[in-house]
Every structure is written in C-alpha cells, then in structure tokens.
N, C-alpha and C positions, 0 to 999 in steps of 0.2 A: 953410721946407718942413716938411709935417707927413710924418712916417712911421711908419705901421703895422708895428710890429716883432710877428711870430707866429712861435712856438718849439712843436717838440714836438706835431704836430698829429695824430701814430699815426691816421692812417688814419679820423678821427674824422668824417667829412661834417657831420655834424649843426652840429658846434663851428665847424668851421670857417665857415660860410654865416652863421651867427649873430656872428662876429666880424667877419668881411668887412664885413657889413650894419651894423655899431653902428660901423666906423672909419671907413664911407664915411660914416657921420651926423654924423661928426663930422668931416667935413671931412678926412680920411686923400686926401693929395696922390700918397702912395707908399709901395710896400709892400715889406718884407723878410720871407724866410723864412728862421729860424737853424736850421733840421735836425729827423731825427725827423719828415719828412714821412708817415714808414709807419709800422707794426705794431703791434699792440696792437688796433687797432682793425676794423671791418667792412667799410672802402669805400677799400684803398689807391688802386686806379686810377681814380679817381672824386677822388678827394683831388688825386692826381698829375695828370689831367686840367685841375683847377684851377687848380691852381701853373703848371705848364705854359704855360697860356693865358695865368697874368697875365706869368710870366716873359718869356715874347715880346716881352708888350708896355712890359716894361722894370722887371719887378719883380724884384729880387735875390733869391738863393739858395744857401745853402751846405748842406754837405754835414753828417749826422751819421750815427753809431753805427749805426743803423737803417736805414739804406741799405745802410751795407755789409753789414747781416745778413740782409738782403732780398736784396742780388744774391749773395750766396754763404751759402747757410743752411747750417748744419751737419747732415752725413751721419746723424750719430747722434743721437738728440734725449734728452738731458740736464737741463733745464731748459725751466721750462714758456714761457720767451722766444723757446725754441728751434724750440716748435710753431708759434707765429706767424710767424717767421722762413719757414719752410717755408712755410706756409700764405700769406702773401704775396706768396714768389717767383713762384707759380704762376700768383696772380692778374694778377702787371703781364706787360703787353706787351712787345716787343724797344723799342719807341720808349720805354716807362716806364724801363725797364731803361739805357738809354744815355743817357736825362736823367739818371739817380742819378749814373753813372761817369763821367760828368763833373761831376759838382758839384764845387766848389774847397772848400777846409776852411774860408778864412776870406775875405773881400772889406772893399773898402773903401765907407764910406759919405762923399761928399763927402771932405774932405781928414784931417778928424779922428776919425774915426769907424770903429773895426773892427768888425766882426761877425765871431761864429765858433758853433757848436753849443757847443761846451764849452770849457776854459780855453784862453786865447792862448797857454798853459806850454803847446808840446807838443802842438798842435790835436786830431792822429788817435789821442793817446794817450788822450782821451776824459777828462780829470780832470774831478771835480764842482768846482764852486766854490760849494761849499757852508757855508762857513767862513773867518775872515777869514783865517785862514795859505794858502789857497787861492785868497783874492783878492789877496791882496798878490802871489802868484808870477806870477798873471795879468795884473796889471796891467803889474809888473817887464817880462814876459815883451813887451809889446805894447810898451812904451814903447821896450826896443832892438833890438825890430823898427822900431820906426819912432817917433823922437823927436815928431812933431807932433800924432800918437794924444793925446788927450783923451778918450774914451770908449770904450768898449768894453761892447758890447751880446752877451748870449749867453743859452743857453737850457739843457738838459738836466737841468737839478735838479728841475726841476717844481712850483718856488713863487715867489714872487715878493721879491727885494731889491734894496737897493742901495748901493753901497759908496762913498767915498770918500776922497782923502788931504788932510788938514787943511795950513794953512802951514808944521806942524814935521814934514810927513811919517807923522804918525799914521793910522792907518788905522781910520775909523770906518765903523760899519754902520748902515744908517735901516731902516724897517719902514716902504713907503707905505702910505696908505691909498688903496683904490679909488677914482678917481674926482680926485681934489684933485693937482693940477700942481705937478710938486717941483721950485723952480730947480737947474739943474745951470750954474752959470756955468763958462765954459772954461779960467777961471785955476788950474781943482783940475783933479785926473783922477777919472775917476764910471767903475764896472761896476756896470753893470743887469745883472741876472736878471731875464729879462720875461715868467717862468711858463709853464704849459702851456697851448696852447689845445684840446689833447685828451685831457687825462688829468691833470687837478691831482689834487695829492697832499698837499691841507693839509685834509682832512675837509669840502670846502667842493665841490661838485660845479659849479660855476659855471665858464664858461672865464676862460684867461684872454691878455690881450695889452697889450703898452705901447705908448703914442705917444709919438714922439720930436719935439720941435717944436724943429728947429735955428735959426729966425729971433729963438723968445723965452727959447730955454735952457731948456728946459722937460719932465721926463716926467713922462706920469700913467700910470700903472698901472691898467689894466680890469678889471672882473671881468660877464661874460656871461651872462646867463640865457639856456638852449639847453634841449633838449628830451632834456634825459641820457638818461630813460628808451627813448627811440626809441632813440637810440643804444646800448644798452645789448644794446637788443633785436637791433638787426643784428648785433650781435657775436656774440650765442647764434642766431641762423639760420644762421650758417656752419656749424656741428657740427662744426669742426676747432679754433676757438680755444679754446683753455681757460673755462670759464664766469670764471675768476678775473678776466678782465680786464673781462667787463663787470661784476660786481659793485665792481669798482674805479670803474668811469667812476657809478656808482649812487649810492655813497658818496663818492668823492669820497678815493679813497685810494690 
C-alpha cells in the first residue's frame, strides 16, 4: 500500500491541490494527514473542506497545535501567531470546528505504524523533534506504547528527516533526497519527519510530502512545485494575517 503522508498544511489551498495531484501521479493508494491542517495561511475552510471530504472517504487525521489554536484563540493578541489564530477561528464553520475536536493526537497506520503532529514523548505537549535527543524520546516514547511500532511518521518541524536505530541501538540521522526511495526495512525502527506541505521552512519554497510504500519498505520524500506566489497573495487579501506569513510561504522561511 502506498501512502500519502501531508503534515503542516496551514491553510495553504494552493500547496495542498499541488500535492494531492503529484501523490495521486504517483500512484498515492491513501492518504494521512499528521496536523497543522490551519493557520498561517488564507483558505482554512477550503483546506478543511478537503480533508474533510477525503477523511470520509477513509483518509486518516490527527490532531495538531493549530487546531487547538483555531478552536480556542487567545483573548489578548501577543504574538503575531496569535492573529492568525483569531483570524481563523472566524473563518471555520460549527461542522469545521467539531472535525478539529475530534481529531485524536496520534492513530495507527496498519499494525506498525504510528502517526502523531509532533513527538510520540507526550503527543499534546507539542515537542519538535528536531534533534536526535528528541527523536530518541520519540521513538522510546512509541515503542512502550506499543512494542510492535516500527515507524513512526510525524510532522511540525517544517523540514524534512529521517531517523533511525542501528543493530547496537545507535541512533542515526539521514538527509533524503527529493524524489529517490529510502529502504526503511522493519527489522530497525525509522521516524520520518515528512515536512511541510504549506509552509516549508528550509529557504526552499517548494511543498513538501512523503510516500510511504509499506509493501516495499520504502520512503521517498517530495518536494512540489505550486504556485507560492498565489498563495502568498491570498494571505495578504485577508488584511488580518500578518503580511509575515505570506512573505514566509514567498521565501520559503
């Protein structure tokens, strides 16, 4: 089974239809969404209406950071995350709103496979695992949850890695490249970080998503040519978001 793993999609339309479209080219069986479905971005209920749709029809979804700050923005605004936050909540519907509150933090894929937005340590505590002492806890964290975990697929960092533990329990880190299929045999345990598909944050403005192929052991890591500048553009037609974020989705930071 091949699966479309998309993390981190902030509200992004553009990114999103551009990834759908390159995973279904590529033969994408089924789809996961690891969290970060809103904010930052210009088209949350338009985003949510998608997921939504695929979700029905049997595509997975967990919950991140970003949801909850969409269904409960803070009173006072403090930070410029804070205006998106607000600016979101406004936008979703009661039916957007009670897909969010129900999303679970982490689900399972087939028998070995967890998904979560951010580290297994702790799902709603939000850690990055951005670092190997961060994937070690994450891994730790998943394996006694549930000894038969092999993988664990997550998103929130906004780049793309991937981790593994060697036969003496060493914990190494790879750097995919775009495009080229990394065996992940199930005799180690592997966490993917499978980047952002609406707001990468490695100076590279390209989306981004992983396929997970569980019949050949296999990720490759995408990188998407989308129409940033559209997108960039809905974000500054709202005249509530901060311009900061689309100069982000522009550059690629």
């Amino acid at each position: 089974m091949k699966y479309a793993l998309l993390a981190d999609l902030h509200s992004n339309l553009h990114a999103l239809d551009a990834c759908l479209e390159h995973a279904r080219a590529h033969d994408a069986q089924q789809f996961a969404f690891l969290g970060d479905l809103v904010g930052y971005g210009g088209n949350p209920a338009q985003v949510l209406d998608r997921v939504m749709d695929m979700v029905s029809c049997g595509a997975l979804c967990v919950r991140g950071n970003h949801e909850h700050m969409a269904l409960h923005p803070p009173t006072v605004i403090r930070q410029v995350q804070d205006e998106g936050a607000a600016w979101t909540h406004d936008q979703l519907q009661p039916l957007h709103k009670s897909f969010l509150e129900n999303l679970p933090l982490t689900v399972k894929l087939e028998q070995d496979v967890l998904l979560a937005h951010a580290s297994a340590d702790s799902p709603g505590s939000w850690h990055y695992v951005s670092d190997s002492g961060a994937a070690e806890r994450c891994m730790r964290a998943a394996a006694e949850q549930d000894a038969s975990i092999r993988y664990v697929f997550v998103g929130h960092v906004h780049t793309q890695s991937l981790y593994f533990l060697t036969p003496t329990a060493k914990l190494m880190r790879f750097s995919p490249e775009p495009g080229v299929p990394v065996p992940v045999p199930p005799h180690r345990q592997w966490l993917a970080v499978v980047g952002s598909c609406g707001q990468p944050r490695d100076r590279d403005p390209r989306a981004m998503y992983t396929m997970y192929d569980s019949d050949a052991a296999t990720l490759t890591f995408h990188r998407v040519v989308y129409d940033h500048m559209a997108a960039a553009a809905t974000v500054r037609r709202t005249h509530a978001m901060p311009p900061h974020f689309a100069d982000r989705l522009e550059w690629g930071l």
